[in-house]
N, CA and C atoms as an extended XYZ file, in Angstrom:
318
Properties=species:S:1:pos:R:3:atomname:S:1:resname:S:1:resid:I:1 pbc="F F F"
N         1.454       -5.166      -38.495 N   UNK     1
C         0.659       -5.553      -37.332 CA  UNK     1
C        -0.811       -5.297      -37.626 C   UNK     1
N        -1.501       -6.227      -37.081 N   UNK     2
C        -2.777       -6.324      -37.334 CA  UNK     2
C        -3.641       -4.794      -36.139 C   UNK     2
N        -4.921       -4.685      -36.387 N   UNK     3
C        -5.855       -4.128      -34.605 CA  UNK     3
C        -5.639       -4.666      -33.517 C   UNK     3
N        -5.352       -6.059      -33.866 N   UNK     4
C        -5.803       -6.582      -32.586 CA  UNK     4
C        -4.955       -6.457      -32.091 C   UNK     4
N        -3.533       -6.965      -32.906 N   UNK     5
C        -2.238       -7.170      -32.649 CA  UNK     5
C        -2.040       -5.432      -31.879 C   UNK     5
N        -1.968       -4.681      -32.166 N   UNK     6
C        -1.826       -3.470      -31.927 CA  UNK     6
C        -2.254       -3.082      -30.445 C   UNK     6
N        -3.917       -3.471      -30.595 N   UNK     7
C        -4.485       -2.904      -28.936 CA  UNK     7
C        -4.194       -3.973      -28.102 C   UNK     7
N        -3.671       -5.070      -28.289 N   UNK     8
C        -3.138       -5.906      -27.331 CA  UNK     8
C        -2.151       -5.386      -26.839 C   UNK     8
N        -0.942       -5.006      -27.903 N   UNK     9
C         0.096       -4.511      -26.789 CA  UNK     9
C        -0.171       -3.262      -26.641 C   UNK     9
N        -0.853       -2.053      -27.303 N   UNK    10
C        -0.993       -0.775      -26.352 CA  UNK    10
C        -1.555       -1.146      -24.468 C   UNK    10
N        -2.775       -2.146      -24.354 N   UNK    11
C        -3.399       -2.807      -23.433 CA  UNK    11
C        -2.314       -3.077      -22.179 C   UNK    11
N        -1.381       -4.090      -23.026 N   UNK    12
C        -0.225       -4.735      -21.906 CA  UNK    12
C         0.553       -3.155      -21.781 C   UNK    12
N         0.937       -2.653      -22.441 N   UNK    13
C         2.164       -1.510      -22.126 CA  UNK    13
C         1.254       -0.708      -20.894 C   UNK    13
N         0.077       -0.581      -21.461 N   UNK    14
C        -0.781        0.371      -20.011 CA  UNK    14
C        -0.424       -0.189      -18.854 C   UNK    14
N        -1.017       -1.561      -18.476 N   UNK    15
C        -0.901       -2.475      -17.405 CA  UNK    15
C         0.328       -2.424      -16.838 C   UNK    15
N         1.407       -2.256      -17.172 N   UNK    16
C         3.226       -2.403      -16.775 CA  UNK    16
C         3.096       -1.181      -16.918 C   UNK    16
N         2.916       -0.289      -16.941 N   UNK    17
C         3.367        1.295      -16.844 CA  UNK    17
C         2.144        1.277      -15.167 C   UNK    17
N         0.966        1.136      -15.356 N   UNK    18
C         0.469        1.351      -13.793 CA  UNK    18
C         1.029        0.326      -13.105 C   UNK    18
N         1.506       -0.566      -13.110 N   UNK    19
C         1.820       -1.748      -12.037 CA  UNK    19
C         3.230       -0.970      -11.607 C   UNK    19
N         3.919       -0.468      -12.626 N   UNK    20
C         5.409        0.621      -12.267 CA  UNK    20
C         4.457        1.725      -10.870 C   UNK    20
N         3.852        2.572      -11.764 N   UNK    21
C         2.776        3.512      -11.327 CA  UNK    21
C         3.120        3.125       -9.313 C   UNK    21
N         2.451        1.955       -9.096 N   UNK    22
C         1.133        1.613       -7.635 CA  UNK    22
C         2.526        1.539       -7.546 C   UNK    22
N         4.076        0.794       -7.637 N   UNK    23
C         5.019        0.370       -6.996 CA  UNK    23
C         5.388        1.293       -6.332 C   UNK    23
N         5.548        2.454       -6.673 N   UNK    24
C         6.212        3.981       -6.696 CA  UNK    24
C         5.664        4.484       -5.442 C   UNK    24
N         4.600        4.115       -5.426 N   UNK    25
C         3.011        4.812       -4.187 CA  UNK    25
C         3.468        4.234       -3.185 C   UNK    25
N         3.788        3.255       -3.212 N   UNK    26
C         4.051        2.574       -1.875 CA  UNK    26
C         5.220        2.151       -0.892 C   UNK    26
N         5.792        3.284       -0.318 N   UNK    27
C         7.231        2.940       -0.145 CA  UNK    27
C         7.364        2.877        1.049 C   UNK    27
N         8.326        2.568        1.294 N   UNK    28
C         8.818        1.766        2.765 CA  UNK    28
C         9.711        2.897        3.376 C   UNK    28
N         8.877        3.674        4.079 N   UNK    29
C        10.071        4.737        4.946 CA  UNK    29
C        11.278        3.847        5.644 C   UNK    29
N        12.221        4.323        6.424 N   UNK    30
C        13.429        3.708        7.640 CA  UNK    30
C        13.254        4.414        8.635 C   UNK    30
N        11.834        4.287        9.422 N   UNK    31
C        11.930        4.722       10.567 CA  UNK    31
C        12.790        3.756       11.673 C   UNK    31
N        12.748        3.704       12.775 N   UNK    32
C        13.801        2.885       14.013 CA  UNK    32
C        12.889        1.591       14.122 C   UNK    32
N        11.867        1.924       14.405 N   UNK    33
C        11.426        0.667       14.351 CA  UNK    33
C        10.264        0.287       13.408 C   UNK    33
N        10.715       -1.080       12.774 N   UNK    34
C        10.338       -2.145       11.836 CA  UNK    34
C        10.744       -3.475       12.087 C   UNK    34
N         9.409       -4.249       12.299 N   UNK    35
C         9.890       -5.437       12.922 CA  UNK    35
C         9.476       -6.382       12.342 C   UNK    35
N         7.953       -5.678       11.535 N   UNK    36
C         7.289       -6.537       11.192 CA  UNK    36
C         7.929       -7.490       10.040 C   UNK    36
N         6.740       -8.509        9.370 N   UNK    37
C         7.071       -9.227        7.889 CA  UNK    37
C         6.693       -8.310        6.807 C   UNK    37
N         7.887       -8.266        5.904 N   UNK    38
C         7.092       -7.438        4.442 CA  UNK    38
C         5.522       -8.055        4.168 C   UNK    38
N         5.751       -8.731        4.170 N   UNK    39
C         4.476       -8.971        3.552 CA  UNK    39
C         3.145       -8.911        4.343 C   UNK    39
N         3.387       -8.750        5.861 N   UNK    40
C         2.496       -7.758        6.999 CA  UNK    40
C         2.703       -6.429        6.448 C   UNK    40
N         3.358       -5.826        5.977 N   UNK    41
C         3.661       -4.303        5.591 CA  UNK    41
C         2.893       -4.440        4.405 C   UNK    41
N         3.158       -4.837        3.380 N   UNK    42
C         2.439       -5.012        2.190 CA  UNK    42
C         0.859       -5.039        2.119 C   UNK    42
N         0.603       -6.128        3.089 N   UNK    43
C        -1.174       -6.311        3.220 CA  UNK    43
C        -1.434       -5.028        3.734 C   UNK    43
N        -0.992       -4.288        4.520 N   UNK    44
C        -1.462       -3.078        5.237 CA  UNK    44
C        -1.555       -2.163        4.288 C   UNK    44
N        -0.626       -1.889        3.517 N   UNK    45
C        -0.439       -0.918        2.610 CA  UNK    45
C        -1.628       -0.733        1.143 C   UNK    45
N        -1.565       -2.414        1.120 N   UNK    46
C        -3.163       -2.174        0.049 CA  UNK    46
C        -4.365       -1.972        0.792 C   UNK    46
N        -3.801       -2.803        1.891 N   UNK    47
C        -5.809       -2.398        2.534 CA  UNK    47
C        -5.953       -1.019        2.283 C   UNK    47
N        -4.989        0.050        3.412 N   UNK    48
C        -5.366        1.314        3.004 CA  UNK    48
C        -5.415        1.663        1.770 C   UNK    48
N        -4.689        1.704        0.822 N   UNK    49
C        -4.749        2.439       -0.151 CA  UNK    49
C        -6.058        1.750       -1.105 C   UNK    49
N        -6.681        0.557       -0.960 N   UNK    50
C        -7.952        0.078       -1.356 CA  UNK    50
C        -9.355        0.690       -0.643 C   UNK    50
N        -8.820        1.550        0.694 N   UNK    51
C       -10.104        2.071        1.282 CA  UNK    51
C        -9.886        3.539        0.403 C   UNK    51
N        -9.243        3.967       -0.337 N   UNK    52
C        -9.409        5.403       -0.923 CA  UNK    52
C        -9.655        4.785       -2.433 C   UNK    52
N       -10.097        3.811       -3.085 N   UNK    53
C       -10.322        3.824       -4.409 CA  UNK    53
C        -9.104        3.391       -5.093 C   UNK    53
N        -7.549        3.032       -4.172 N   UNK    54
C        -6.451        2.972       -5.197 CA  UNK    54
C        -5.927        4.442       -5.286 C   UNK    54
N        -6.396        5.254       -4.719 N   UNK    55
C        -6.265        6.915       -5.304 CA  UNK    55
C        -4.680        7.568       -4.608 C   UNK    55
N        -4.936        7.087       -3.422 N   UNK    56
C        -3.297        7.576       -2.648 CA  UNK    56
C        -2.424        7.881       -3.747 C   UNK    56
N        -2.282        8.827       -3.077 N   UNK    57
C        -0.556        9.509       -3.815 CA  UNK    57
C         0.984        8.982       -3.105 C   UNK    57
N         0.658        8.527       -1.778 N   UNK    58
C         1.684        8.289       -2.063 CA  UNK    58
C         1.637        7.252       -0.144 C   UNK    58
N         2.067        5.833        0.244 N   UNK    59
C         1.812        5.622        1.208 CA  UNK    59
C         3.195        5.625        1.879 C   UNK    59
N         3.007        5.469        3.109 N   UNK    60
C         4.576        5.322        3.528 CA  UNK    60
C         4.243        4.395        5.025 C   UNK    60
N         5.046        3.531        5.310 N   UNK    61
C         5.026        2.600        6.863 CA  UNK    61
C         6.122        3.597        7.587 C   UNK    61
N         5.720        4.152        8.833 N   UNK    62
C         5.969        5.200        9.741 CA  UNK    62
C         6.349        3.768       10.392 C   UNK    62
N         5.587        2.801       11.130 N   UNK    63
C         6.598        1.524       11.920 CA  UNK    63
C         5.892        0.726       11.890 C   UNK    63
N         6.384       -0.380       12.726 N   UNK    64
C         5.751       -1.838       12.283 CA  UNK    64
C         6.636       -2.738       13.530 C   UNK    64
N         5.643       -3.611       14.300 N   UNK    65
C         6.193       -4.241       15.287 CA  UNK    65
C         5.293       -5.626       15.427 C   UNK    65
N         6.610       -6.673       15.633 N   UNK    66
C         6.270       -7.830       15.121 CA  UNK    66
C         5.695       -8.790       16.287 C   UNK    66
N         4.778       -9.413       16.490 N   UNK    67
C         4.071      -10.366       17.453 CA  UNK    67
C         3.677      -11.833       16.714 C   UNK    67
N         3.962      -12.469       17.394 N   UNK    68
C         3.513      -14.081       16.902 CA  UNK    68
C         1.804      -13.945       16.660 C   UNK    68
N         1.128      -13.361       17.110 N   UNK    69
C        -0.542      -13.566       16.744 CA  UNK    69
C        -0.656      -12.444       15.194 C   UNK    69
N        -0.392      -10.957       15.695 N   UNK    70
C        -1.155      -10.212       14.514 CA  UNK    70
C         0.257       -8.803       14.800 C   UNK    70
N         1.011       -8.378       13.716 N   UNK    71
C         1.812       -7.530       13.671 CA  UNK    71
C         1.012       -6.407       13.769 C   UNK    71
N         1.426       -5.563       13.982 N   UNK    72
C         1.075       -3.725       13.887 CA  UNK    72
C         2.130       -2.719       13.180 C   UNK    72
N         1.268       -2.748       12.055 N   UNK    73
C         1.865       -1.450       11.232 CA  UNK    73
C         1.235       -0.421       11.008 C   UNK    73
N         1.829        0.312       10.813 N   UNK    74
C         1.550        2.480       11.115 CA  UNK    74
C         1.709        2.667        9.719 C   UNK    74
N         0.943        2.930        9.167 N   UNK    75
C         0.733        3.144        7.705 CA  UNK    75
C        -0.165        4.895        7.498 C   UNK    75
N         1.198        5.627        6.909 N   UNK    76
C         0.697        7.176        6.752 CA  UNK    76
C         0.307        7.221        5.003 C   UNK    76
N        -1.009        7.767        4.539 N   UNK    77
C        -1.614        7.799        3.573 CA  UNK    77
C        -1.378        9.296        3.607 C   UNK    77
N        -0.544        9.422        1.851 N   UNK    78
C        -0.258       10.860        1.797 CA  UNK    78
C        -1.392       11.555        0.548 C   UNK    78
N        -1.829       12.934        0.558 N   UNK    79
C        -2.665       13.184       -0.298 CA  UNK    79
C        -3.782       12.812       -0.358 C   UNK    79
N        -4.704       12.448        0.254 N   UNK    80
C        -5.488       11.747        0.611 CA  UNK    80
C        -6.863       13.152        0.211 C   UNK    80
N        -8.240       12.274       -0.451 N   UNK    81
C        -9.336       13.148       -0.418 CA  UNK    81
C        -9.207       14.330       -0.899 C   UNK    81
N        -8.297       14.496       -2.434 N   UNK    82
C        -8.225       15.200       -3.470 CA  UNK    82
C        -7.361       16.281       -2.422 C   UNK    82
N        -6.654       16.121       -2.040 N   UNK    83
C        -5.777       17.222       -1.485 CA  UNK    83
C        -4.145       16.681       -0.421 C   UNK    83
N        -3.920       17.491       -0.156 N   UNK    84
C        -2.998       17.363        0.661 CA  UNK    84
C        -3.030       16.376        2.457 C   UNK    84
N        -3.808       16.243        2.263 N   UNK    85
C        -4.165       15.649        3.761 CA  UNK    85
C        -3.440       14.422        3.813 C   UNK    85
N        -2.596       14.176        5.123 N   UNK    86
C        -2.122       12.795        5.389 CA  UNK    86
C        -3.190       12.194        6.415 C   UNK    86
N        -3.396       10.950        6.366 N   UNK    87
C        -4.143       10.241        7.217 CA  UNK    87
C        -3.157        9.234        8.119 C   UNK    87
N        -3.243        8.808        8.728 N   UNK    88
C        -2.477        7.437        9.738 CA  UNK    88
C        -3.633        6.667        9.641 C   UNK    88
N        -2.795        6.039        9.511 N   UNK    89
C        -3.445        4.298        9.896 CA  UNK    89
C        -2.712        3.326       10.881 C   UNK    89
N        -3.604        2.598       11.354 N   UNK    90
C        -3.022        1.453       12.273 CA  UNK    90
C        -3.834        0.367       11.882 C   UNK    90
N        -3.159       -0.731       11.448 N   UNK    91
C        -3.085       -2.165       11.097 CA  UNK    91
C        -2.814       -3.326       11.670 C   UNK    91
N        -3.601       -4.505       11.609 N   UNK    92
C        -3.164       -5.495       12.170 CA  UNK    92
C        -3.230       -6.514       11.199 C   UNK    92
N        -1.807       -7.246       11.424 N   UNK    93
C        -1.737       -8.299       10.009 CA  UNK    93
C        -1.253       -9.704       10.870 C   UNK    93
N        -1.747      -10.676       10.125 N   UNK    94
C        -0.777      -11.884       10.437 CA  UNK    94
C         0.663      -11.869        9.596 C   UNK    94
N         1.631      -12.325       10.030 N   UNK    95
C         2.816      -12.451        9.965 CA  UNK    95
C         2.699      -12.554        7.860 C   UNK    95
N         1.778      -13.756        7.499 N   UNK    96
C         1.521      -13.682        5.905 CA  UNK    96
C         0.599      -12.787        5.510 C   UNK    96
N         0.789      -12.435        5.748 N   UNK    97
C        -0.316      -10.946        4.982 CA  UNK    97
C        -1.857      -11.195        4.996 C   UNK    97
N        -2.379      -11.576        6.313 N   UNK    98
C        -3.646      -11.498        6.258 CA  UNK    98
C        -4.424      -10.165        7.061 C   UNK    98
N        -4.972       -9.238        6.335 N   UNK    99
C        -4.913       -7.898        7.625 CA  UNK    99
C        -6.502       -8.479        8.803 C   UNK    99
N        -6.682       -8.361        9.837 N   UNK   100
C        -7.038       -8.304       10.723 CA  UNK   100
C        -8.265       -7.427       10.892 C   UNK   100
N        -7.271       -6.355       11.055 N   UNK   101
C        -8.234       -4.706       11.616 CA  UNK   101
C        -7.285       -3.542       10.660 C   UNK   101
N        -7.974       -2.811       10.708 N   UNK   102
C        -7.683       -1.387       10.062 CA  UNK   102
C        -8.535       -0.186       10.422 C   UNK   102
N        -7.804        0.442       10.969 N   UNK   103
C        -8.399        1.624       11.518 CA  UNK   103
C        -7.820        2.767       11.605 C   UNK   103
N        -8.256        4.181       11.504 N   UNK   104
C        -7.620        5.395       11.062 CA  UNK   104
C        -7.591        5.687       12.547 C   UNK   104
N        -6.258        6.049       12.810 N   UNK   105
C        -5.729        7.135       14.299 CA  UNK   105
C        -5.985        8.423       13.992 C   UNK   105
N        -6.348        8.918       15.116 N   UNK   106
C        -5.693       10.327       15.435 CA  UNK   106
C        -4.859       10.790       16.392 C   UNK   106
């Protein structure tokens, strides 16, 4: 194998080891209620974790309830701001994953 040949696939193996990585971060609790579309859950889940840098340790959807205009999902950001801190979030998505609003509860 050539350099190039070489740091190409060290390059790709990085890329598929973090894309494993972010999958892991983002998981789908089973609270009672979930109504929404995955992919309303999904948009929510990067917005937040794109307002910390990508950095979250670990996100989780607490619930999600489904409306013909803009869903609402509860998105808890774990580890947050180099420590232990969970944050909440509340989200508003269209049904295809367009987010709306995003805003931190207390």
């Amino acid at each position: 194998m050539n350099n190039l040949t070489k740091i190409t696939a060290a390059a790709l193996a990085a890329l598929t080891l973090s894309a494993c990585v972010t999958e892991e971060k983002m998981s789908r609790s089973e609270p009672a209620l979930r109504d929404a579309t995955s992919a309303a859950e999904s948009a929510c889940m990067s917005s937040v974790n794109s307002n910390y840098g990508g950095n979250v340790r670990e996100l989780r959807v607490v619930s999600s309830e489904f409306s013909q205009a803009n869903s609402t999902v509860m998105v808890d950001a774990v580890g947050v701001r180099g420590g232990q801190a969970t944050e909440r979030w509340r989200c508003l998505s269209s049904n295809e994953g367009q987010v709306a609003e995003l805003r931190v509860v207390e």
